[in-house]
N, C-alpha and C positions, 0 to 999 in steps of 0.2 A: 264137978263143974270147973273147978280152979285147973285142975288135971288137965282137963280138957283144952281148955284156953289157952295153955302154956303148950301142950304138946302141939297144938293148934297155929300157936305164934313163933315155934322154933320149923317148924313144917317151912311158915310163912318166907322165915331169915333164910333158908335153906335153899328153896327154890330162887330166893334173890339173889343170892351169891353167885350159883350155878349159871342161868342165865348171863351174868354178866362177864365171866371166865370164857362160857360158852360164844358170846359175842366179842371179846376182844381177839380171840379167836380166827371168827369170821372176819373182822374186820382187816386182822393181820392180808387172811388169805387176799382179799380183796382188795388191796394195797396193791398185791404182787399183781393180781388178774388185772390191775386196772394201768398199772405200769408196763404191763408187756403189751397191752392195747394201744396207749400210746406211742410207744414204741413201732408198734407196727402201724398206726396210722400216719407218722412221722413218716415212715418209709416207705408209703403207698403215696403220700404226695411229694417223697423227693421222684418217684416213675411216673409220674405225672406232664404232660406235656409241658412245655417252657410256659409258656402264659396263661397256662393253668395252673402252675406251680408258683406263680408268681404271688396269682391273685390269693390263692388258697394260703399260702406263708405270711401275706401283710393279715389275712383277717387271723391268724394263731397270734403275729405279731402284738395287734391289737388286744386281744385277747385278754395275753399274756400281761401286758403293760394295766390295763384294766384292774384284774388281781393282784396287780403288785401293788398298787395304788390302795387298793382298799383294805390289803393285808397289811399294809404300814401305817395308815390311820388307823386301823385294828390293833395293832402292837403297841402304838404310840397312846393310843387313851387308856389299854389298857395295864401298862408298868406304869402309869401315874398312883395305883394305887398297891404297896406295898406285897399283900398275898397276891395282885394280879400279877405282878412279876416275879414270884415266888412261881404260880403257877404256868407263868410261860416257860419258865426255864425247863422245868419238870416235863411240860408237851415236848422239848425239844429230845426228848427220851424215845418219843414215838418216833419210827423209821420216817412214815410220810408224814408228819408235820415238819422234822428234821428237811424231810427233801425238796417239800414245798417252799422253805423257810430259804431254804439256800437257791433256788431255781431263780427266785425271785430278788437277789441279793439282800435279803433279808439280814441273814447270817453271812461271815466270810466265812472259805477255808483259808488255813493257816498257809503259809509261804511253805512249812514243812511238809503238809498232805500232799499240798497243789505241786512241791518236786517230788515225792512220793506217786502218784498219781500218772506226770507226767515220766516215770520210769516205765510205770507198769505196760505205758500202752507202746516203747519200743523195747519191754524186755522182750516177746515174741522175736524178733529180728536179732535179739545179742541170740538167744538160745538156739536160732539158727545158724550162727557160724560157731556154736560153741562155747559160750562165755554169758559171761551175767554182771551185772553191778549192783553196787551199793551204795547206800547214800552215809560219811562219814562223818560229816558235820554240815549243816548250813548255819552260815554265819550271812546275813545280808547284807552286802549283794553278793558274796561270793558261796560258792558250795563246793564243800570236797566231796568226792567218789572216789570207787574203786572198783578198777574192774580185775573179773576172775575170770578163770580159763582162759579160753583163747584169747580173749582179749588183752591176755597180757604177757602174752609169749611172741606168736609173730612181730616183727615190728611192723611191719602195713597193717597186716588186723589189727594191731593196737589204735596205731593210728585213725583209720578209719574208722570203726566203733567210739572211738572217742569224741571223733568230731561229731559222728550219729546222737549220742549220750549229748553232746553241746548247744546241738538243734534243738532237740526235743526236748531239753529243760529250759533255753532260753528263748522258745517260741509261745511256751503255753506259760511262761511266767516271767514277764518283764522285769520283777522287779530284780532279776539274777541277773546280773551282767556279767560273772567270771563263771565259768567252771573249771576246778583246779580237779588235778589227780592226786590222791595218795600220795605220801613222801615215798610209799614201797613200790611204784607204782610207775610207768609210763606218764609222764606231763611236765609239765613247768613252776615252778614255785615262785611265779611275780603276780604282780597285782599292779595296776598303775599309778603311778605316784600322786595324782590327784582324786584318788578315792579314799574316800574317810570313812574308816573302819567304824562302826558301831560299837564295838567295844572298849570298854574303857580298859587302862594297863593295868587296874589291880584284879579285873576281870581274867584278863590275858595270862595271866600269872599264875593263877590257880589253875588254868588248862593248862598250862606245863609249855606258855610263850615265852619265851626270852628277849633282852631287850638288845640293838644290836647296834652297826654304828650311825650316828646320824645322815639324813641323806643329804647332805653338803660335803660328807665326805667323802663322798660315790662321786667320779667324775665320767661323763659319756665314756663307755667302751673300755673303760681301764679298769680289769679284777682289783679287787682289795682283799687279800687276805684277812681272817677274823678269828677270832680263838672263843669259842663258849666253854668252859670248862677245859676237858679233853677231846673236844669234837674243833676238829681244823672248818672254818667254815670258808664260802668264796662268797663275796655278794658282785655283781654286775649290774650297771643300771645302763640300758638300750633302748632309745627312745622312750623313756617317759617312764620306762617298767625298769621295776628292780628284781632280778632272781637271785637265786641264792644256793648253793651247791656244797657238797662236801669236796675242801678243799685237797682232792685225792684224785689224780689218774686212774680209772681200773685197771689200766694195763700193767702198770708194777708198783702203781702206790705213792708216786712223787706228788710234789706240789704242783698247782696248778698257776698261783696265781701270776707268772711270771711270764704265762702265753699268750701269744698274741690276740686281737679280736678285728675280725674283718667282718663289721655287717650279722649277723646270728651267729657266725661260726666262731670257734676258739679252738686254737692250736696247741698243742701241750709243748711246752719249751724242750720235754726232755727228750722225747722221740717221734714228735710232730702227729699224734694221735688227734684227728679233728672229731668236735663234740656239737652236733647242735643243740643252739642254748634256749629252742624254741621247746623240745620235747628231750634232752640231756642223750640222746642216743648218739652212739659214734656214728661217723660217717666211712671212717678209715675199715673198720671191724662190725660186723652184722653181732646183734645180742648183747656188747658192752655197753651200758648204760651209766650215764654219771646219777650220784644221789643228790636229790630232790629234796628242800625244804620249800613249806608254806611262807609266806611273809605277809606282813601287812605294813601301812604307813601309818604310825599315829603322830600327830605332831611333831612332825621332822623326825623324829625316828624311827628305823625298821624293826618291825619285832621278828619273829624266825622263833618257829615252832621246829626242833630238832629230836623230840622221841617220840 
């Protein structure tokens, strides 16, 4: 009889387990089935006539707002109490509570995913002219990239991809107001001098920043030569922005800082080589490009990221 009851009660555990493997399962599938429904109901009432699409949008609107309201009094009473927010964290492991959670501003995404994100949906257009990016650092507000392939051999491809990449990261995420390029890279290495960098200098430091010369020392339009170790550097401050350049011609290697500056442009003193100091490319010569340092402003001083 005992035999019985035990093989009887492990049966019982058996079929309980399965069942619910079985259903997380289903439920997975039905996640997907009920997302691609939405999906396409969203897009049966964007072909909707104007004032029909109107009407149909405020009642989702509604809807919408409705849900979020009750899912935030839902979150709210329930992390009042220790395992209840133990176990919300834990739901946000499911796909669709995760997606619900965020639809409704529940959860943010990170400033990283959301430039992340907004790559994804113009890498399609880099890979049609050949080229692609990366995202190198976000640092708030600014983010470095880098683009590959074509994007960084033509200079109008460069150019224009870049600007493409500048749209579509500072459109879908305000809080980005620069997008710099790569030191190896097609772009400009200023920041404007009234933005305050985020990071602190002992921060800076360990990323391999250096510290450079004060910006009272930077007069409108006049290079300053600067010496970081063995690396000659240029700093120029134009309108408000400070860039920062290897203090080196590519045409045969001289110094720069002794060239004239008319408005963006700078003239090399020694064989009038012109550079715009908007994206370091020559004007004079197709393909010779000046190198590019990051900067930022901390407390009156430029810091300049050089490896």
């Amino acid at each position: 009889m005992d035999k019985t009851l035990s093989t009887s009660a492990h049966s019982d555990q058996t079929q309980q387990v399965r069942p619910q493997a079985t259903t997380e399962t289903a439920l997975d599938h039905d996640f997907e089935r009920l997302a691609r429904e939405v999906d396409e109901a969203i897009q049966a009432l964007s072909d909707m006539p104007e004032e029909h699409k109107e009407k149909a949008f405020r009642v989702k609107k509604a809807l919408e707002a409705y849900h979020a309201h009750a899912l935030r009094r839902l979150v709210r009473h329930v992390r009042q109490d220790e395992q209840g927010k133990a176990l919300l964290y834990d739901a946000l492991d499911i796909p669709a509570v995760y997606a619900l959670f965020l639809m409704h501003g529940i959860i943010k995404q990170t400033v990283q995913v959301r430039v992340a994100l907004a790559l994804e949906e113009i890498r399609p257009y880099l890979h049609g002219h050949g080229g692609d990016v990366e995202i190198v650092e976000v640092a708030e507000p600014v983010v470095y990239v880098r683009l590959h392939g074509a994007c960084s051999g033509c200079s109008l491809s460069s150019v224009t991809l870049k600007n493409a990449v500048e749209e579509a990261i500072r459109s879908r995420v305000p809080e980005i107001t620069h997008v710099l390029m790569a030191k190896d890279d097609v772009g400009s290495g200023f920041i404007p001098l009234d933005m305050i960098a985020v990071s602190k200098p002992e921060e800076l430091i360990e990323k391999g920043w250096v510290a450079g010369p004060s910006v009272d020392q930077l007069s409108e339009g006049k290079p300053l030569a600067y010496m970081e170790g063995e690396t000659p550097l240029l700093f120029i401050r134009i309108e408000g922005k400070i860039m920062a350049y290897r203090n080196t011609c590519p045409h045969m290697g001289m110094p720069l800082d002794g060239g004239m500056v008319d408005g963006h442009v700078m003239t090399c003193p020694w064989h009038g080589f012109r550079y715009d100091l908007n994206s370091g490319e020559c004007l004079s010569v197709p393909h010779i490009q000046l190198e590019t340092y990051p900067v930022r402003v901390i407390e009156g001083r430029v810091w300049v990221r050089c490896t």
